[in-house]
Structure formats: C-alpha cells, structure tokens
Backbone as CSV, one residue per row, in Angstrom:
resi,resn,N_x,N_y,N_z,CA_x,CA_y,CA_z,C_x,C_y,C_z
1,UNK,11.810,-7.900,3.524,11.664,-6.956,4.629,10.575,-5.932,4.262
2,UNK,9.884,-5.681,5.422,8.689,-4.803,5.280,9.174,-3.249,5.725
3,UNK,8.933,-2.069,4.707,9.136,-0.781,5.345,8.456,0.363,5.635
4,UNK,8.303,1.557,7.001,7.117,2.000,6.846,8.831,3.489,6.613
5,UNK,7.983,4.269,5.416,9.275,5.078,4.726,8.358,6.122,5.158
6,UNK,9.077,7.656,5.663,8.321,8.831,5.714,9.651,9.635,4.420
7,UNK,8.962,10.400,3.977,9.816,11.309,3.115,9.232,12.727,3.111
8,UNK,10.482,13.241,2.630,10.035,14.727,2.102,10.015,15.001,0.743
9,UNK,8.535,14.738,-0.020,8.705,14.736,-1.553,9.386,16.132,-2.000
10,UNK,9.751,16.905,-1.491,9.963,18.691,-2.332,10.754,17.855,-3.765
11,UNK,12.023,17.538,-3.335,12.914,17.410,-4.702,12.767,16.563,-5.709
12,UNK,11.330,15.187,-4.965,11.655,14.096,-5.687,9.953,14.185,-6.882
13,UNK,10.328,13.158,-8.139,9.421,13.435,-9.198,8.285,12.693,-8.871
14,UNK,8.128,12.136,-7.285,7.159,11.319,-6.999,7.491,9.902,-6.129
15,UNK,6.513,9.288,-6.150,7.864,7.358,-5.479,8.214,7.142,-6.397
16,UNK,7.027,6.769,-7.549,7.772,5.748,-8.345,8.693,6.337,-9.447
17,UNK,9.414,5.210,-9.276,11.015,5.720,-10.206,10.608,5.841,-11.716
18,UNK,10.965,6.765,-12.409,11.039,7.193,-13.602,11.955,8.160,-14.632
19,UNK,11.993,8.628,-15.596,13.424,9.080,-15.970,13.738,10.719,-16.056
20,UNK,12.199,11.201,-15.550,12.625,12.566,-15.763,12.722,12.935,-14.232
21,UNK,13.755,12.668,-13.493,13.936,13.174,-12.303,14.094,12.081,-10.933
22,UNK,14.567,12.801,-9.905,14.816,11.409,-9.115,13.515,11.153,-8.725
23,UNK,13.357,9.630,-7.727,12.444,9.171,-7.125,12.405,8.459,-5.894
24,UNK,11.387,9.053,-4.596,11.847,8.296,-3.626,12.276,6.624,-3.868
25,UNK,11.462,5.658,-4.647,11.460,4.499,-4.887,12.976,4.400,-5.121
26,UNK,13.462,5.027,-6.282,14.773,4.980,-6.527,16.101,5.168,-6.078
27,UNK,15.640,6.312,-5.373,17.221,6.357,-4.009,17.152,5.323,-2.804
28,UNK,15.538,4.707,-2.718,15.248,3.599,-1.493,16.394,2.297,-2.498
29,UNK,16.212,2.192,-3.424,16.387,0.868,-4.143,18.255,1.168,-4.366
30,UNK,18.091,2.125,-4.744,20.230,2.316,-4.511,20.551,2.192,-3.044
31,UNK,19.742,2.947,-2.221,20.573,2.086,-0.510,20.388,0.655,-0.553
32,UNK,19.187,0.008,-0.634,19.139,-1.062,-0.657,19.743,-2.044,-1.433
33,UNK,20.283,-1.911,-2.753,21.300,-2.299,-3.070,22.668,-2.170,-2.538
34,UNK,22.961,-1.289,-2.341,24.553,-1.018,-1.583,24.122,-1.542,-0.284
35,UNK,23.488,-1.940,0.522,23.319,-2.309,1.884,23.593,-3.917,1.249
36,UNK,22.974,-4.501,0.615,22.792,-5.817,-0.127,24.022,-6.095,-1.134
37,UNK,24.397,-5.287,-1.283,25.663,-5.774,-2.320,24.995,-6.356,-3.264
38,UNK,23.845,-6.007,-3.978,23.373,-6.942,-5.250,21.679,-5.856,-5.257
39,UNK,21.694,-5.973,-6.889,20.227,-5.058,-7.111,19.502,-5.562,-6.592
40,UNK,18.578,-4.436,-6.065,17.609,-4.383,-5.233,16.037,-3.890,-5.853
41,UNK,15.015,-4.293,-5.970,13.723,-3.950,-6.166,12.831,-3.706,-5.128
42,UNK,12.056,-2.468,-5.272,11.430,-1.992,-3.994,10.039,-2.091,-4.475
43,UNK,9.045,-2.720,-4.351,8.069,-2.350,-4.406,7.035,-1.375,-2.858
44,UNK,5.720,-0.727,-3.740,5.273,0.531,-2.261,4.143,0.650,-2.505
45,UNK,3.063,0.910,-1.701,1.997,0.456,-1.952,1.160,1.986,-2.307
46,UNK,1.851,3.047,-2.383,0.822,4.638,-3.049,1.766,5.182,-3.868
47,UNK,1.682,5.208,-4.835,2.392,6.000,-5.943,2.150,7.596,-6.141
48,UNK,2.489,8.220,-4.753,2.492,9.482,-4.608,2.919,10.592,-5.760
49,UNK,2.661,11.887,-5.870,2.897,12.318,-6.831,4.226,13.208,-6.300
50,UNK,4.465,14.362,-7.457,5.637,14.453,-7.226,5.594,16.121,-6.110
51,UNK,6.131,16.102,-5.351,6.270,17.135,-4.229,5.135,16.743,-3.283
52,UNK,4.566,15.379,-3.206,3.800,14.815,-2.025,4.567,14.478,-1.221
53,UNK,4.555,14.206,0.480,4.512,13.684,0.980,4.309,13.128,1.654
54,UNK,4.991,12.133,2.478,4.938,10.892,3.360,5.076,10.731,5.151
55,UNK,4.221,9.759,5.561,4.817,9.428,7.072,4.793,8.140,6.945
56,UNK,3.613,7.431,6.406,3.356,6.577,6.599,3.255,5.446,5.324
57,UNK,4.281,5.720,4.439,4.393,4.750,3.388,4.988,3.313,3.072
58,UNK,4.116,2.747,2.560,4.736,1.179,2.863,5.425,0.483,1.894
59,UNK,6.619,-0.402,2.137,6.956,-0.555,1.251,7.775,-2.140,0.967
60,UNK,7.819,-2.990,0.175,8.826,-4.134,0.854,10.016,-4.287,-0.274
61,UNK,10.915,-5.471,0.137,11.914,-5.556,-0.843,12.707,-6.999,-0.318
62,UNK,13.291,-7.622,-1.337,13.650,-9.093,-1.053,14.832,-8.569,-0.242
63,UNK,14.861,-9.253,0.970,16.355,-8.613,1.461,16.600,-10.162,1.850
64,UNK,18.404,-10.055,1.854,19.157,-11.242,2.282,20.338,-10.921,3.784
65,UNK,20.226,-9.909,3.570,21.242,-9.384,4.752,20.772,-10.258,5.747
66,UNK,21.504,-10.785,6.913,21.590,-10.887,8.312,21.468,-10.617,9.273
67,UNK,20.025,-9.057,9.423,20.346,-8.231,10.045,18.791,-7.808,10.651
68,UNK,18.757,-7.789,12.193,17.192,-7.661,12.676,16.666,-6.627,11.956
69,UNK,15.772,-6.646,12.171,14.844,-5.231,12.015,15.193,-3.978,11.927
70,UNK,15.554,-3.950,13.659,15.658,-2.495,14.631,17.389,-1.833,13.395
71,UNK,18.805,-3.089,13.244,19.639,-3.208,13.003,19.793,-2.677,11.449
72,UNK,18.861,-2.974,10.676,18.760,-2.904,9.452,18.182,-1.342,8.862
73,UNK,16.860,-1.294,10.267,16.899,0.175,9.740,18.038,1.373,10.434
74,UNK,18.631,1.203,11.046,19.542,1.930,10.994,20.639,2.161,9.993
75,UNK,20.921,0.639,9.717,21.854,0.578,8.547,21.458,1.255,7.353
76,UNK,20.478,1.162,7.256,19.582,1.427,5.590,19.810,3.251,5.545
77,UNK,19.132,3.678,6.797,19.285,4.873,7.289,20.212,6.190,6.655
78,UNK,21.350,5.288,7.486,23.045,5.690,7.466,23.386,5.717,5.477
79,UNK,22.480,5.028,4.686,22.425,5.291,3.235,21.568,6.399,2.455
80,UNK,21.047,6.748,2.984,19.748,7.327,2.622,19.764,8.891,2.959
81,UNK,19.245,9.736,1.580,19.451,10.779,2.012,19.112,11.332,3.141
82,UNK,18.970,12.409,3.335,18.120,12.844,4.975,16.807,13.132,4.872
83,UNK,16.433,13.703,3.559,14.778,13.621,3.086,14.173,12.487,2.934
84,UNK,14.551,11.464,3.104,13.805,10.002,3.036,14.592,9.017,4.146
85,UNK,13.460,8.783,5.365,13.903,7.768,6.100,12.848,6.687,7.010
86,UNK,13.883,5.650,7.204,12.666,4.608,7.278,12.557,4.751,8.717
87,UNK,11.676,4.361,8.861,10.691,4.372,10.264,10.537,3.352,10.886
88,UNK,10.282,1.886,10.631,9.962,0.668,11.023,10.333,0.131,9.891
89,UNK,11.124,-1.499,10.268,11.278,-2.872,9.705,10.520,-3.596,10.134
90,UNK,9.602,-5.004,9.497,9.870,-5.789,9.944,9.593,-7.281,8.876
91,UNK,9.901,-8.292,9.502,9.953,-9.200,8.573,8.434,-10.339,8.694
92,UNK,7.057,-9.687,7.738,6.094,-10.745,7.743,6.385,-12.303,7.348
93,UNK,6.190,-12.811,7.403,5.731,-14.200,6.690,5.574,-13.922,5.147
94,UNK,5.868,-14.903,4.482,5.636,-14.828,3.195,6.454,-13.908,2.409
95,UNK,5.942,-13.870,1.546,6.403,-12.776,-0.198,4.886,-11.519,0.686
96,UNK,5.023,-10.302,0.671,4.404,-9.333,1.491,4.024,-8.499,0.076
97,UNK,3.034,-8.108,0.020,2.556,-6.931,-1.356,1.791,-6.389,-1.253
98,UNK,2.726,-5.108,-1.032,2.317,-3.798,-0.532,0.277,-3.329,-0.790
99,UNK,0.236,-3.499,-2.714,-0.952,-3.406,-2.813,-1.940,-4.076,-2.689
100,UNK,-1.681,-5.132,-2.031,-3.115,-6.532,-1.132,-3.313,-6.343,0.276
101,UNK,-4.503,-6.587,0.494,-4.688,-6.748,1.671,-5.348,-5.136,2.321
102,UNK,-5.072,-3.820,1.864,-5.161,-2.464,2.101,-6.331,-2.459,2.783
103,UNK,-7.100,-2.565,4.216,-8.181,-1.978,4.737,-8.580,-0.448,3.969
104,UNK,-7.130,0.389,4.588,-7.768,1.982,4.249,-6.884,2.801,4.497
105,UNK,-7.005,3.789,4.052,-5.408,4.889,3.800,-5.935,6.420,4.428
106,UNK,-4.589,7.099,4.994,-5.507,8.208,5.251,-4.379,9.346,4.673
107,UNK,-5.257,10.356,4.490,-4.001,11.804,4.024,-4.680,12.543,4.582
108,UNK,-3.432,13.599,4.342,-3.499,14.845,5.309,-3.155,16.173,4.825
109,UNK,-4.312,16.915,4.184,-4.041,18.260,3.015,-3.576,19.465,4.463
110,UNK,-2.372,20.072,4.037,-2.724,21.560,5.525,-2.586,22.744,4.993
111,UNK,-3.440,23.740,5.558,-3.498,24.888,4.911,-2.448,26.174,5.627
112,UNK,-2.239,26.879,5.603,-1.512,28.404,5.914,-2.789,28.893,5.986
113,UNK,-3.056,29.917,7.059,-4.130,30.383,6.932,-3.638,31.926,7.396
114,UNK,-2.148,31.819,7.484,-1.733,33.494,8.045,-2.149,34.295,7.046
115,UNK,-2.071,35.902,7.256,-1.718,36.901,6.459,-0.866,36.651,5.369
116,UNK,0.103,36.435,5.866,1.298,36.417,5.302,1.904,35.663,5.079
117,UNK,2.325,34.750,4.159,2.718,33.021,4.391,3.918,33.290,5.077
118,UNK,3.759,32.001,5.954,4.501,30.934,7.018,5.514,30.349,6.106
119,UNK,7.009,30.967,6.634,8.266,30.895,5.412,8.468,28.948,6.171
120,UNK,8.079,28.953,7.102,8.449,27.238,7.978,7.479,26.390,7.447
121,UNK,6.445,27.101,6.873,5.634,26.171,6.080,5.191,25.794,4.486
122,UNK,6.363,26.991,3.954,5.862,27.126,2.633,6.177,25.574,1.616
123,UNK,6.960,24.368,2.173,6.800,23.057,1.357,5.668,22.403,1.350
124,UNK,5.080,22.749,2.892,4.538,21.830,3.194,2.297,22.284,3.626
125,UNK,2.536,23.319,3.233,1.241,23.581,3.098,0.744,24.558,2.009
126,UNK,-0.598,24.771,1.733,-0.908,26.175,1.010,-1.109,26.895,1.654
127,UNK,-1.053,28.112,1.086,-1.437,29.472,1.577,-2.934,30.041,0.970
128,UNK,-3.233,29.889,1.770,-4.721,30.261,1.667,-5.318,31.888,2.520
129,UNK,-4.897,32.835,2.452,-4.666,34.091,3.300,-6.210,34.662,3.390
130,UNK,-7.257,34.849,2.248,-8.668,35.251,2.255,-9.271,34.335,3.433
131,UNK,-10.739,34.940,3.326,-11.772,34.136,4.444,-11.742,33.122,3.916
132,UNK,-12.193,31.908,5.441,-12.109,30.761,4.725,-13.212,29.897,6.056
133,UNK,-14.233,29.575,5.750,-15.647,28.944,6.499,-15.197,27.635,6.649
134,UNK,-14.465,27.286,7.594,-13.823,25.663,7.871,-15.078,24.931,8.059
135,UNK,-15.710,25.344,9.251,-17.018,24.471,9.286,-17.860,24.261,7.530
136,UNK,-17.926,25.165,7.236,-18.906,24.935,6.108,-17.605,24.162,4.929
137,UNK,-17.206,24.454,4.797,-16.044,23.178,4.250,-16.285,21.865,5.008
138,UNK,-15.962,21.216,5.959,-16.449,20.370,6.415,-17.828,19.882,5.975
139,UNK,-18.774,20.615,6.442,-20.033,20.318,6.181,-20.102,19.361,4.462
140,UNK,-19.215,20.239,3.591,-19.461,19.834,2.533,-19.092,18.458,2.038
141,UNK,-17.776,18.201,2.541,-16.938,17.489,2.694,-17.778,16.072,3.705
142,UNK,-18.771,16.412,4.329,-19.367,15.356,4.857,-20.416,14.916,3.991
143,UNK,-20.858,15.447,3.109,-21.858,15.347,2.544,-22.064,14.068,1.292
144,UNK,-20.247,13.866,0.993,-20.032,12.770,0.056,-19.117,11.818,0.567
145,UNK,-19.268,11.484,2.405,-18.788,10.894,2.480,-19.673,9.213,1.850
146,UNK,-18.972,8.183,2.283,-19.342,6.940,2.054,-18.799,6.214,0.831
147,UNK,-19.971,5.177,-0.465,-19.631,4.644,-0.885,-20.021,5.329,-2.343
148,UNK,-19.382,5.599,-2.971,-20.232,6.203,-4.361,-19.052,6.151,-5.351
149,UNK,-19.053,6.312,-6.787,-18.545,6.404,-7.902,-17.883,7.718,-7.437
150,UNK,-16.183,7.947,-7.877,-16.135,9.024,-7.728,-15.007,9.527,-8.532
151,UNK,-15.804,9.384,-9.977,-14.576,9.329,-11.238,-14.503,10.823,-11.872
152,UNK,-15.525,11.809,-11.181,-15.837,13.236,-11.140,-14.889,14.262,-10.839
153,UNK,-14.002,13.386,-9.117,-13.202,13.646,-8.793,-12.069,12.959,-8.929
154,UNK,-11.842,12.548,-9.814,-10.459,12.145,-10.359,-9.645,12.452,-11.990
155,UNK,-8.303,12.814,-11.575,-7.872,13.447,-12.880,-7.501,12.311,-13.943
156,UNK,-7.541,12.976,-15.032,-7.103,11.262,-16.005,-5.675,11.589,-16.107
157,UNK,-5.597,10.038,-16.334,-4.204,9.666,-16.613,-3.629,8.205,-15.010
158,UNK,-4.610,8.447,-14.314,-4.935,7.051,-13.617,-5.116,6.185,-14.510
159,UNK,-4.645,4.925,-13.890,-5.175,3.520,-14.219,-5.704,2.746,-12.709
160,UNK,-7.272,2.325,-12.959,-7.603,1.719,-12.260,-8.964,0.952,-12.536
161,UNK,-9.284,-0.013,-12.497,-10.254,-1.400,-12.790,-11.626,-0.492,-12.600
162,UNK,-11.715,0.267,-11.158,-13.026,0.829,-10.714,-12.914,2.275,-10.222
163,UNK,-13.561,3.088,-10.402,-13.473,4.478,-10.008,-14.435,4.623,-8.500
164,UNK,-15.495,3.363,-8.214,-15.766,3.505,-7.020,-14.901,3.113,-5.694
165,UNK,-15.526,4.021,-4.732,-14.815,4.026,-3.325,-15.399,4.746,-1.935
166,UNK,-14.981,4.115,-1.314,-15.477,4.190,0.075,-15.088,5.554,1.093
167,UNK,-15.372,6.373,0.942,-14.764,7.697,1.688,-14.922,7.919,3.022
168,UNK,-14.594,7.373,4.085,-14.949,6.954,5.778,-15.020,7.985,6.520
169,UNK,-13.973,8.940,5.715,-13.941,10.234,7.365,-13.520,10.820,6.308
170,UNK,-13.770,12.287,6.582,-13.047,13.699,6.406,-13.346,14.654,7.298
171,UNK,-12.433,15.474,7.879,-12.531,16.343,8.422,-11.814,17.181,8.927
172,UNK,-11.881,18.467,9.100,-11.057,19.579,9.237,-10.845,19.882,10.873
173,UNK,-9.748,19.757,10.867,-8.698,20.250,12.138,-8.203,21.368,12.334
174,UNK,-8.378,22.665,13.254,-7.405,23.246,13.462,-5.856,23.066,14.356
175,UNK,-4.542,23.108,13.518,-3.690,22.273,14.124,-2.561,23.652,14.441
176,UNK,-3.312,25.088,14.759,-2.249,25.456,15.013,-3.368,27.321,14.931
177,UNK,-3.074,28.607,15.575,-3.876,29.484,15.204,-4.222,30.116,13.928
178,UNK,-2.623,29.838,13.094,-3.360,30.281,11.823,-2.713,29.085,10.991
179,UNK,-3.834,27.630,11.266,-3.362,26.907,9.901,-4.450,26.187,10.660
180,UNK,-4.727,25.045,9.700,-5.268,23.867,9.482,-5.072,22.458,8.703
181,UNK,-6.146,21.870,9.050,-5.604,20.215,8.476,-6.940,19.921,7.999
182,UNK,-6.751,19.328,6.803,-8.050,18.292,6.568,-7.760,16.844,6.175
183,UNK,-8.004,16.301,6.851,-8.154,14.506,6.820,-8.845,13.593,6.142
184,UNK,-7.754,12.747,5.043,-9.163,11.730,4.609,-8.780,10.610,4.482
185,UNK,-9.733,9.696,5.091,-9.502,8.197,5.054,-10.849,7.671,4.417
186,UNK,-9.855,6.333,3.526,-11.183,5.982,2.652,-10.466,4.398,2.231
187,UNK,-10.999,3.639,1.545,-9.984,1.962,1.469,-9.735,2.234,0.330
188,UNK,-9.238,3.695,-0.171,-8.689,3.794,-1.213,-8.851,5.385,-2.113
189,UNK,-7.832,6.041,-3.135,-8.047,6.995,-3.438,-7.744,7.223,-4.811
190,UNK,-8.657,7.572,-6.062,-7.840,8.214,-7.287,-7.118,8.292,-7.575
191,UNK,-6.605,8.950,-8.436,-5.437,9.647,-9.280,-6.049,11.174,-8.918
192,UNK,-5.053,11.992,-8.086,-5.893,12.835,-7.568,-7.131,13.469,-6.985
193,UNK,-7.782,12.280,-6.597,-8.817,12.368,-5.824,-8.448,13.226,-4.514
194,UNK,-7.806,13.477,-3.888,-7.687,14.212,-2.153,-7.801,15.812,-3.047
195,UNK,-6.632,15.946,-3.727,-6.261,17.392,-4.218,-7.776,17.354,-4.806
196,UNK,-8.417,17.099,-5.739,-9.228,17.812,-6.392,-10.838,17.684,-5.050
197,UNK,-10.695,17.048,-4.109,-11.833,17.142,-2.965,-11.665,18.225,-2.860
198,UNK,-10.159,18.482,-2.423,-9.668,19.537,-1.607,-9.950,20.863,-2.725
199,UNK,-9.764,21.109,-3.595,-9.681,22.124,-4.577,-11.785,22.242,-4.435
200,UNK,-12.236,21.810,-4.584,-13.896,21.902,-4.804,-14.395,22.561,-3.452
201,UNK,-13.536,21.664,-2.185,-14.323,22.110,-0.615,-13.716,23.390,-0.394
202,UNK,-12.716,24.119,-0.961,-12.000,25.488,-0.948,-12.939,26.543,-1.130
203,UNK,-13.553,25.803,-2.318,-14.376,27.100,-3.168,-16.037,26.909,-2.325
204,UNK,-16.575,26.191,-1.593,-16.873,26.223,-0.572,-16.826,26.609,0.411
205,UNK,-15.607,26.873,1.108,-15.307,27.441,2.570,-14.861,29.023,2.139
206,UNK,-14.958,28.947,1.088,-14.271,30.616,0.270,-15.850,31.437,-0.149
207,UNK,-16.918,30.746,0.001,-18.467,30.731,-0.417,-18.530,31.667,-2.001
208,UNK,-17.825,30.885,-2.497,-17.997,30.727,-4.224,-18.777,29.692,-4.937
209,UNK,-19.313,28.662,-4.116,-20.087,27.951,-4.374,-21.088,27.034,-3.370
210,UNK,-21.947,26.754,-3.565,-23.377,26.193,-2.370,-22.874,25.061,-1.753
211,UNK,-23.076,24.963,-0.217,-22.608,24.035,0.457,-22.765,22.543,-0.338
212,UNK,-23.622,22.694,-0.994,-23.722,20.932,-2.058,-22.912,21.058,-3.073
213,UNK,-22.117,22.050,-2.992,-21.101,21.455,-4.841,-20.668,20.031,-4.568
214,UNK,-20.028,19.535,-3.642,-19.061,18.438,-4.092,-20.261,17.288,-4.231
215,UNK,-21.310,17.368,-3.638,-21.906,17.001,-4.156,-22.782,16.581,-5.417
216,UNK,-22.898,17.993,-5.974,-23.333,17.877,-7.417,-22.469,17.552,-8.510
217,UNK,-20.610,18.086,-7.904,-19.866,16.846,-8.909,-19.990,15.793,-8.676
218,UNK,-20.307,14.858,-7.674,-20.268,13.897,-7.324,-21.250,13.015,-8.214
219,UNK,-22.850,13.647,-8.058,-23.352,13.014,-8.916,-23.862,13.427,-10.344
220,UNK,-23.274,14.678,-11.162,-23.516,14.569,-12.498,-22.303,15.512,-12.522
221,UNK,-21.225,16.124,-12.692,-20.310,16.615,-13.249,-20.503,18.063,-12.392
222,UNK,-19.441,19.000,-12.686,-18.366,18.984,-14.028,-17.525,17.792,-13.700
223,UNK,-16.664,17.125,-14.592,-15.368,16.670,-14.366,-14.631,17.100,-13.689
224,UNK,-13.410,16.640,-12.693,-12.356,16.992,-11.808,-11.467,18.085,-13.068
225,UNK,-11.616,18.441,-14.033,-10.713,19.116,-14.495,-11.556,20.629,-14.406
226,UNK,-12.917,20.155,-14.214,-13.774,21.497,-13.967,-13.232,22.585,-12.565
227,UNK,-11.984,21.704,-11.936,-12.364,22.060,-10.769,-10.830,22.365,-10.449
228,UNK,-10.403,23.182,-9.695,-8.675,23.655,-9.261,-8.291,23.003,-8.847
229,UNK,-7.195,21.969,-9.040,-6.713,21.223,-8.421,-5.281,22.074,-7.385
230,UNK,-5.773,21.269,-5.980,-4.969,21.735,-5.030,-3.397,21.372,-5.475
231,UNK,-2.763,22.639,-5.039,-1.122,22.137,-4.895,-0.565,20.861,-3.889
232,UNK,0.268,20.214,-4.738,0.919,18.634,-4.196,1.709,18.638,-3.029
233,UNK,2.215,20.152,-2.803,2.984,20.076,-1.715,1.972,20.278,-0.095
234,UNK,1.123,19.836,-0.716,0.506,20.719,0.630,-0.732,19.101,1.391
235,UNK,0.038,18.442,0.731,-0.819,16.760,0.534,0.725,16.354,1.481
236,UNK,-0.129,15.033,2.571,0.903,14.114,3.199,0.102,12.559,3.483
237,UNK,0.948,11.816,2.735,0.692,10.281,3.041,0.555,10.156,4.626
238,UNK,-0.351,9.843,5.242,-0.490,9.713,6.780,-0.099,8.132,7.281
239,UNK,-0.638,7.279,6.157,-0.265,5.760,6.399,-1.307,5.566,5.633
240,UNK,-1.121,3.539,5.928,-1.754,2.892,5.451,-1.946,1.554,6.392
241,UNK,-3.011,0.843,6.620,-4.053,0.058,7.707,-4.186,-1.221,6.869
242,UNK,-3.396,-2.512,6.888,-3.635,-3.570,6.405,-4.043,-4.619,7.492
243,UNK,-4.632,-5.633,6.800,-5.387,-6.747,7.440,-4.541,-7.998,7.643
244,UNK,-5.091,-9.308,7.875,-4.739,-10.816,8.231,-3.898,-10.741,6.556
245,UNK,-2.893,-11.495,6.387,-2.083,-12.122,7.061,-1.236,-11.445,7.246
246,UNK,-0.728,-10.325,7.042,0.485,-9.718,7.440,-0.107,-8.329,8.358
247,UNK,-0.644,-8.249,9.375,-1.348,-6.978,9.582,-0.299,-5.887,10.253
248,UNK,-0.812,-4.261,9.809,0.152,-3.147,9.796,-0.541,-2.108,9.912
249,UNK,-0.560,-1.383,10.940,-1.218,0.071,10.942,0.050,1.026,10.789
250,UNK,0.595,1.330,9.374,1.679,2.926,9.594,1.250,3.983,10.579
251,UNK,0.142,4.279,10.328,-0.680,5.473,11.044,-0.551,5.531,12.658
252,UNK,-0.133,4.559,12.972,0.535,4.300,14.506,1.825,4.207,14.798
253,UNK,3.001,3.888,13.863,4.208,3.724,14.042,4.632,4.874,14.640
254,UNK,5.293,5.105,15.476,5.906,5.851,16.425,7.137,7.199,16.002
C-alpha cells in the first residue's frame, strides 16, 4: 500500500526511526503493525529532520489486510496519533519505492513577520520581526535557480552519490499581512539544502549582504556552515511528483 502521510514534526526526532527519540516512521510502523497483526516495515521517500514538517510525504509498506484504500486509511487513522495522519491510500502495481522514479519535490519555509511573534504560529514558522526586502530575497533566490553543484549549500553529515541538482522554482509568497512563504521545488534536495538557502536569502532581504551572495556561495564558498542555518520548525514537506509506472502528485492530494 502506497501512503501520502502529513505530520506535525514538533515532538518527533525526524521520519526516520532511530533511538534517541520517537519517529514519525516509527509510530507509522506500530499502527501498521497492530492494523496487520504482524511487523510491519515502512519505507518514505524524504528523511525529514527532526521538528520538520509534512503534507505531502510518501510512503509504502507490504500490507496484507483486506481492506480498500478509502477503508484502510481510516482504519490506520483510528491508530495513529493525532500529529501524524494519512491522507491518501492507494494500491500501485508492483513492489512501489518511495525513492525511484521522484520527478521533483517541493517545500515550504514560512516566516512570522509580526512585531511580536504569532503564539498560533510559533511551531510552525520563524520569527523574523526586523526589516525584511522580500522582493530582493527573491531576486536572490532566483539567481541560483537551475542546474549547478550545490554542495556549498549543504550541511555534512548527508550521504549522497552527487551534490548536483536542479533548483526549478523559488519564490516568495505573501500568505497572510504579517507572514510569508518561500517555496522550493527542485528533483531533489541536500542534507539541509532549503534551511541553509533559506538562512543565506535572510541575510539578503535583511541587506547584510549583496543581492549575489547565494550566488557567490554557490560558486566558490563559504561552506553552508559559513552560513545560519534556518530553524527546522519553520520548514514543511509540501509533496512529492513521481512519474510512469506508478505516477503520484502529493502536492495535489486533497
């Protein structure tokens, strides 16, 4: 069975399950066992960090139950804390894996932009209260979009084959009078690649640095550790856009 999971990372140490703390992966894989009467393995296709979250996360798991789609996620549901719930079932063809096939992923950093932080928003965004030049953030933020190496902006302690990637869109939204959104879709992202964009285009829209910084990390340094990395709570998995043979837009699920 295929799942599109939204969560609320605040409590959890991230998806993937590990021993210092819970994990969405891990409370998914105890319902799914008790729904199954027999252990359950979840694999998910973004290994979010810990106080990220989710709308649009994908995820599958061998299921044997008897039970449609629509039927199953309710059931699964009715297990599951209230900070983590599934959104859509359904059953592709084949053995389904999560990390093949990925067109392109998008997230969604949001800022506080009140005086005074927003007590309804304090999980789920930063507070950013000084001036802040959205356009010229943007601007900057357009400047590296596309295809380039972008191991500048990424923190170590990733594992991954290639540090290049495709950066398609970014751009800043106002989603409310005193807050905002910035958006990024790309066929793929770092080990902190969004947070540390986001931490560089700050000091940009804050004009602490020339509309080309992310640029000039981009192509000779400093390193992403040169640079503030944004707070995790203020990051949301938007989805993820897969292709033939099993095709899935989260980013549309309802």
């Amino acid at each position: 069975m295929r799942f599109v999971v939204a969560y609320e990372g605040t409590r959890y140490a991230g998806w993937q399950r590990q021993a210092n703390g819970p994990s969405v992966q891990g409370v998914l894989e105890e319902a799914l066992s008790r729904l199954e009467a027999q252990e359950v393995r979840v694999l998910g296709a973004s290994r979010t960090d810990a106080g990220v979250h989710a709308l649009g996360q994908v995820a599958w798991a061998e299921t044997r139950r008897p039970l449609g789609p629509e039927r199953y996620r309710t059931a699964l549901n009715a297990l599951l804390p209230e900070d983590v719930r599934i959104r859509a079932c359904d059953l592709p063809e084949g053995r389904f894996q999560p990390l093949q096939g990925v067109l392109e992923k998008t997230y969604a950093y949001r800022l506080d932009l009140s005086p005074a932080p927003d007590p309804r928003q304090r999980r789920f965004a930063l507070h950013h209260p000084g001036p802040l030049d959205l356009e010229a953030l943007e601007l900057a933020l357009r400047e590296v979009l596309g295809h380039h190496d972008f191991r500048n902006f990424a923190s170590a302690g990733g594992s991954t084959r290639t540090t290049e990637r495709t950066l398609r869109a970014a751009a800043v939204e106002r989603v409310g009078p005193q807050a905002a959104e910035l958006r990024f879709t790309a066929d793929g992202f770092l080990y902190h690649m969004v947070r540390n964009l986001v931490g560089a285009s700050l000091r940009v829209g804050e004009g602490t640095q020339a509309h080309d910084f992310l640029l000039q990390v981009l192509r000779s340094g400093p390193p992403a550790t040169g640079i503030k990395l944004a707070p995790a709570h203020g990051l949301t998995l938007l989805g993820i856009a897969y292709g033939p043979p099993a095709p899935l837009d989260s980013r549309q699920v309802p």
